[in-house]
C-alpha positions as CSV (number, residue, x, y, z in Angstrom):
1,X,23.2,-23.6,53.8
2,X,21.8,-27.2,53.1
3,X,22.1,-28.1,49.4
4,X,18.6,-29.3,48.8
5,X,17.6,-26.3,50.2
6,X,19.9,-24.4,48.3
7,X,18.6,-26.1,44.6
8,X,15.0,-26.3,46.0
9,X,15.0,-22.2,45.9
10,X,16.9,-22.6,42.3
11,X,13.8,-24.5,41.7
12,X,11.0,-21.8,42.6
13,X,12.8,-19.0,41.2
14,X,12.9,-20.9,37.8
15,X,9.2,-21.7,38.8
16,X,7.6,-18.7,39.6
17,X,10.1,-16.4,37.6
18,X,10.2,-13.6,40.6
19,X,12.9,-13.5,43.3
20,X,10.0,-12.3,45.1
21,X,7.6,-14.9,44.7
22,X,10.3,-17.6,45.2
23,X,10.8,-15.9,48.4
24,X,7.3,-16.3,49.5
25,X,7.3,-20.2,48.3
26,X,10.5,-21.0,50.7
27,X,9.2,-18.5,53.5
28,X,12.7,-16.5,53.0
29,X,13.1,-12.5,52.6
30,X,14.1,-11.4,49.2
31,X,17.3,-10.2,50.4
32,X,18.1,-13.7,51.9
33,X,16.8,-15.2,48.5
34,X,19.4,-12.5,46.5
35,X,22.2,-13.6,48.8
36,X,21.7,-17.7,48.5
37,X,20.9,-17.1,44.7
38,X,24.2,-14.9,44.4
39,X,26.5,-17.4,46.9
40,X,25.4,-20.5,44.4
41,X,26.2,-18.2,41.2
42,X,29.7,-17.6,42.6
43,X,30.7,-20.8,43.7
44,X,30.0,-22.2,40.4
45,X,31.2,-19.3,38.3
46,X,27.8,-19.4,36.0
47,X,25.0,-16.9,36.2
48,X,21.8,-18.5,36.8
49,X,19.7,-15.6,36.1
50,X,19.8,-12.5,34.7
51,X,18.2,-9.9,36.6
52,X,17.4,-5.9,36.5
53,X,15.1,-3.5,38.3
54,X,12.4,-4.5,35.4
55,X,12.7,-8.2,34.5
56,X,14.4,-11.7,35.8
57,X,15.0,-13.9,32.7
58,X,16.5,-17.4,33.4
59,X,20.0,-18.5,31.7
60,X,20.4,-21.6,29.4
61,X,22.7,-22.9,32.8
62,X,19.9,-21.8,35.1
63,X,17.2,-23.5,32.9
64,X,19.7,-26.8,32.4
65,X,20.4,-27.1,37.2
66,X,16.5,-26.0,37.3
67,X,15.8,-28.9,35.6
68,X,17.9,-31.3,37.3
69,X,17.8,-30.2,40.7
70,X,14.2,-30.8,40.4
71,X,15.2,-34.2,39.1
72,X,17.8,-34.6,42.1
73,X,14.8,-33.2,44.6
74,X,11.8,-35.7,43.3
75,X,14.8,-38.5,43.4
76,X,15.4,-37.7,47.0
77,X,11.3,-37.5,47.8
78,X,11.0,-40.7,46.4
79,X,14.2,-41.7,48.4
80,X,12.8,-41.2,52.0
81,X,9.4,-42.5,50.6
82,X,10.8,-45.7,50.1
83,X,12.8,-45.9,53.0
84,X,10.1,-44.7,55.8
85,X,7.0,-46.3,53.7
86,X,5.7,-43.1,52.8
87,X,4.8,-41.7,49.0
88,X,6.5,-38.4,48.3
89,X,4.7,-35.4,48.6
90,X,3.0,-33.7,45.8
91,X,3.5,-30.2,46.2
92,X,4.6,-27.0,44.3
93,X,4.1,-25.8,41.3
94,X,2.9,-27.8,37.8
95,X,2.8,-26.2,34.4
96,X,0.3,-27.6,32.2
97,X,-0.8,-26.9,28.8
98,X,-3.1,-28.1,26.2
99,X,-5.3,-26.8,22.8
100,X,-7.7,-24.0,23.8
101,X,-11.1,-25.2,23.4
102,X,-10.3,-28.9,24.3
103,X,-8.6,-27.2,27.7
104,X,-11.4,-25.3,28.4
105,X,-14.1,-27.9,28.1
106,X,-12.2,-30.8,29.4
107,X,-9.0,-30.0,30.9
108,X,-10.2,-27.6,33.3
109,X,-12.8,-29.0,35.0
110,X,-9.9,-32.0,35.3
111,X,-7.6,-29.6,37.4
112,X,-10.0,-28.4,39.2
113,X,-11.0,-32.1,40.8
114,X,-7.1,-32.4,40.7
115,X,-6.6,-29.0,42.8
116,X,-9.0,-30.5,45.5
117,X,-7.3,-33.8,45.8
118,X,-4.0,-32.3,46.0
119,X,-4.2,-29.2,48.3
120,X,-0.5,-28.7,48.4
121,X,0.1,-28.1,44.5
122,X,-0.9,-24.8,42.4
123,X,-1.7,-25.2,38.8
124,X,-0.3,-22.9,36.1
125,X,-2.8,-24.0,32.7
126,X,-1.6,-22.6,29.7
127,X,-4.5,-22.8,26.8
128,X,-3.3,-22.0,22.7
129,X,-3.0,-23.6,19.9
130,X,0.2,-23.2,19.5
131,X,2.6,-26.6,20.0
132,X,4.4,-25.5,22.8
133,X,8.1,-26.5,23.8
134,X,7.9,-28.8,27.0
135,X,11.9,-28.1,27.7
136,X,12.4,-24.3,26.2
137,X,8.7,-23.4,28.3
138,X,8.7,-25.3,31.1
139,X,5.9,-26.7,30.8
140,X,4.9,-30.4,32.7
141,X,2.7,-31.8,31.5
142,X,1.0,-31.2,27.9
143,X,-2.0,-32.7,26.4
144,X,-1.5,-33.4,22.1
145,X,-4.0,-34.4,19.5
146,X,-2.5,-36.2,16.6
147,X,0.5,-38.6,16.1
148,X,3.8,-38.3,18.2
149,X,6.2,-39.5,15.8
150,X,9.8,-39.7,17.0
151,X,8.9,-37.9,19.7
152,X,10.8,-37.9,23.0
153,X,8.3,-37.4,25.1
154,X,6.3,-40.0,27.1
155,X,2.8,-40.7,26.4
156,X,0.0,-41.8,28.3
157,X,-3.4,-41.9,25.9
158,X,-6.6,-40.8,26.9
159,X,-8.7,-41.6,23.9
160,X,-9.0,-40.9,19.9
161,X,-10.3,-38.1,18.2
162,X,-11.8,-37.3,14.7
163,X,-13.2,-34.2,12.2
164,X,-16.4,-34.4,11.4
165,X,-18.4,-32.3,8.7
166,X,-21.6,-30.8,10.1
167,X,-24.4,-28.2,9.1
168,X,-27.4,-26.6,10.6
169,X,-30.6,-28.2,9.4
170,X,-31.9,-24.8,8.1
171,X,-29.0,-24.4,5.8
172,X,-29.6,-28.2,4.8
173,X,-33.8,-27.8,3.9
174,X,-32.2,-24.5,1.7
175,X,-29.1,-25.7,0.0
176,X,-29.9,-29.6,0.5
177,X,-27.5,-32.5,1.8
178,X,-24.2,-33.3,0.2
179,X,-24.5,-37.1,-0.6
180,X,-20.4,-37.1,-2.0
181,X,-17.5,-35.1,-2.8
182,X,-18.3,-34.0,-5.6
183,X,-22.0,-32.2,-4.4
184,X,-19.9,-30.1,-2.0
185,X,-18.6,-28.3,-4.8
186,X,-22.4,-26.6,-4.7
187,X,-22.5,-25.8,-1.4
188,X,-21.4,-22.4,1.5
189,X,-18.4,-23.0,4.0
190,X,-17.6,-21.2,6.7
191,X,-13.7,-22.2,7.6
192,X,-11.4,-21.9,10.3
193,X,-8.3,-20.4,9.6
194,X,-4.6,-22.0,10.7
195,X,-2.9,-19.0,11.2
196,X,-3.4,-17.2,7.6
197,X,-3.7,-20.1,6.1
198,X,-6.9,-21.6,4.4
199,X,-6.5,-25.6,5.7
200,X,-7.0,-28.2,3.2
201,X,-9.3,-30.5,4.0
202,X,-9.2,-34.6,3.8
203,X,-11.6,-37.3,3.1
204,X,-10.9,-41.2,3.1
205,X,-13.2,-43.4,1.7
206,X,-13.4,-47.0,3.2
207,X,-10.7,-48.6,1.0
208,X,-8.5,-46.6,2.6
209,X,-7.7,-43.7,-0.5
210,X,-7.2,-40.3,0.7
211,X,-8.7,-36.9,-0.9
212,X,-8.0,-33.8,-0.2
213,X,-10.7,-30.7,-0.4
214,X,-10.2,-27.3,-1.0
215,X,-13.1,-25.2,0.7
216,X,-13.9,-21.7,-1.3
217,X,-15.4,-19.8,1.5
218,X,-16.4,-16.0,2.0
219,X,-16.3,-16.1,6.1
220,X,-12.9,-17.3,7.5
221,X,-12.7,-16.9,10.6
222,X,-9.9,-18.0,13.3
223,X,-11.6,-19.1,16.2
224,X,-13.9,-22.6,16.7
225,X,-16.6,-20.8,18.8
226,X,-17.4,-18.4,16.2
227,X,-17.4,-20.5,13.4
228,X,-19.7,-22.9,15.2
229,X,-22.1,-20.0,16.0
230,X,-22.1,-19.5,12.2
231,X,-22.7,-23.0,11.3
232,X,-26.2,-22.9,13.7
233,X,-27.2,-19.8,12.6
234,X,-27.3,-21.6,9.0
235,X,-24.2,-19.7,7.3
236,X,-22.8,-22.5,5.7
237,X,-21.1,-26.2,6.3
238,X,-18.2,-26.0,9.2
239,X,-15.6,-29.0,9.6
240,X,-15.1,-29.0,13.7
241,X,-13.4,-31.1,16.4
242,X,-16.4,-33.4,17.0
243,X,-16.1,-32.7,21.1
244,X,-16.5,-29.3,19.9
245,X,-20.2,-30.1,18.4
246,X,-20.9,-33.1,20.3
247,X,-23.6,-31.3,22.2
248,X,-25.1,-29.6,19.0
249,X,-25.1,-32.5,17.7
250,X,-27.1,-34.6,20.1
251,X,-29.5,-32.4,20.1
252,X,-29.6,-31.7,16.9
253,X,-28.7,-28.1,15.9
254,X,-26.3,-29.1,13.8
255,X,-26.2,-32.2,11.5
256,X,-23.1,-34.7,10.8
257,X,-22.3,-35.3,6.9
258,X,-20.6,-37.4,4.9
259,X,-20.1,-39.6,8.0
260,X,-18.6,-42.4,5.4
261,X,-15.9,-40.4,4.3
262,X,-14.6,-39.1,7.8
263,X,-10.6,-39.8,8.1
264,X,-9.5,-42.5,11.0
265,X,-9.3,-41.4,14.4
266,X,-5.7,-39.3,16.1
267,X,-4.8,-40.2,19.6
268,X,-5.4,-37.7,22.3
269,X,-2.5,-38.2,24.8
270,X,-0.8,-36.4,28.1
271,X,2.8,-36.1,27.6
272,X,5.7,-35.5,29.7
273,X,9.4,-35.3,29.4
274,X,11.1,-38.1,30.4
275,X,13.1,-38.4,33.5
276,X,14.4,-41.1,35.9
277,X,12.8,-39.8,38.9
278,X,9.2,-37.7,38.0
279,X,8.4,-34.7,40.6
280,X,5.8,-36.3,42.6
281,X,3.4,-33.4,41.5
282,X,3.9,-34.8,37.7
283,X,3.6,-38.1,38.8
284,X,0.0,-37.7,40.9
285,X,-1.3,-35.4,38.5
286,X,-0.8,-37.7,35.2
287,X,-2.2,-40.8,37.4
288,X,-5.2,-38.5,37.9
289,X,-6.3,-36.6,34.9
290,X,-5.1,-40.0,32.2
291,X,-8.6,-42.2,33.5
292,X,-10.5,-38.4,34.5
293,X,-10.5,-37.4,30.8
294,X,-10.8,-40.9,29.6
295,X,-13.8,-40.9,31.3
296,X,-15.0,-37.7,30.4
297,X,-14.5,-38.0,27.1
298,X,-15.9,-41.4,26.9
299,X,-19.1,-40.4,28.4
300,X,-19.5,-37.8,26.2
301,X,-19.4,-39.4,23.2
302,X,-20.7,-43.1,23.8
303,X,-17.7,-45.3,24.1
304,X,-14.7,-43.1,22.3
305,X,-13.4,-39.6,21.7
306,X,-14.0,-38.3,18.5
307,X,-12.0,-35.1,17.3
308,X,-8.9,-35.0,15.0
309,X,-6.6,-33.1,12.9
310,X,-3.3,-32.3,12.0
311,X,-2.9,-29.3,14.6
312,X,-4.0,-29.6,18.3
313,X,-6.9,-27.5,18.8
């Protein structure tokens, strides 16, 4: 059979992780998808995949052609782009991932406009916390809060993003407002857990000196939304991702603090590995969600993004 062809089913079995499902994606029977799969498995004397009646799990080698046959295919959309005037085609199958809340407020309704423009591509959005593994996962396109240092990956920034301390104003008329450092020490925290861990927290005053904060707490708790349900209902001082409580906020059901002592801004960007030739699907969808959640995020909050932290959430 043609060789495109040929790596172009490689590439949808790798994909959608089903002989079945690749099947459907190149219109072939899954006996005709077994055969091509087992002819190119032969004639280079690797196996691809591993499959049983109960699973399909992709080899290192399948991983390492997936990836460059994907390469090899965008290279020869591009190709015939060039040549007859036309862009290559965005189509098949992008893997996205970013920090839960942020993906869920932001990201999503991004995909969604992006899913409308580009009728020909299906979105796969994977929302944790967790920092994923672009290559190991197979994941397209990620959006990361926080610094990229040394980091292979290309990065297209879509704004900055800060912590900010805030508080109901019924636990503020009880407990009244910290004015320094040293006056949270009196005061009721509720804190989000990083994993099992009770985070430090960090302050930086406007020379530049750094201080970290230990919160003593009796509700830890290790998701945003609850915690931020806690704050309102007056249970103590939170520290949030500020796009988290920008609506409370505005309207006033919670209260920033210590606004003085807030640490500098991290960098929110969309990153993707780099390759010579992107898949036209990474391509058009970076070009679209970069200025859609710059926008977003800078109509949300005035003129810049404000959320940080050492982990992407």
């Amino acid at each position: 059979m043609d060789r495109l062809e040929e790596l172009a089913l490689l590439v949808a079995i790798v994909e959608e992780g089903s002989l079945a499902a690749a099947g459907r994606r190149t219109r072939r029977s899954p006996a005709s998808v077994t055969r091509i799969l087992g002819d190119l498995e032969r004639r280079l004397g690797l196996r691809l995949v591993e499959r049983t009646t109960r699973r399909l799990a992709v080899t290192d080698a399948g991983r390492v052609l997936g990836e460059h046959a994907r390469a090899l295919l965008a290279h020869y959309e591009e190709a015939i782009g060039a040549t007859t005037g036309r862009s290559a085609i965005a189509r098949g199958t992008l893997r996205v991932s970013a920090p839960l809340v942020f993906g869920r407020m932001h990201l999503a309704p991004v995909v969604a406009g992006f899913l409308e423009a580009y009728r020909d591509v299906t979105v796969e959005l994977f929302l944790s916390n967790r920092l994923v593994d672009l290559v190991e996962e197979r994941i397209d396109v990620a959006l990361r809060i926080g610094p990229l240092p040394g980091s292979p990956l290309v990065a297209k920034r879509v704004g900055e993003v800060k912590r900010v301390l805030v508080a109901s104003p019924r636990y503020l008329q009880r407990h009244g407002h910290p004015r320094n450092l040293h006056d949270l020490g009196d005061h009721q925290f509720v804190v989000q857990l990083q994993g099992d861990l009770i985070p430090e927290w960090r302050f930086a005053t406007p020379g530049g000196k750094s201080f970290a904060f230990s919160p003593k707490s009796r509700f830890m708790v290790n998701q945003a939304e609850t915690a931020i349900d806690a704050a309102c209902a007056g249970t103590g001082i939170i520290r949030a991702l500020s796009y988290q409580v920008a609506g409370l906020i505005s309207s006033r059901k919670l209260l920033r603090l210590l606004t003085q002592l807030e640490p500098p801004p991290l960098p929110v960007n969309l990153v993707y590995k780099e390759r010579a030739f992107l898949p036209a699907q990474v391509r058009a969808f970076v070009d679209y969600a970069a200025p859609a959640l710059a926008r977003r995020m800078s109509s949300r909050h005035r003129g810049k993004v404000i959320v940080t932290g050492r982990a992407p959430y």
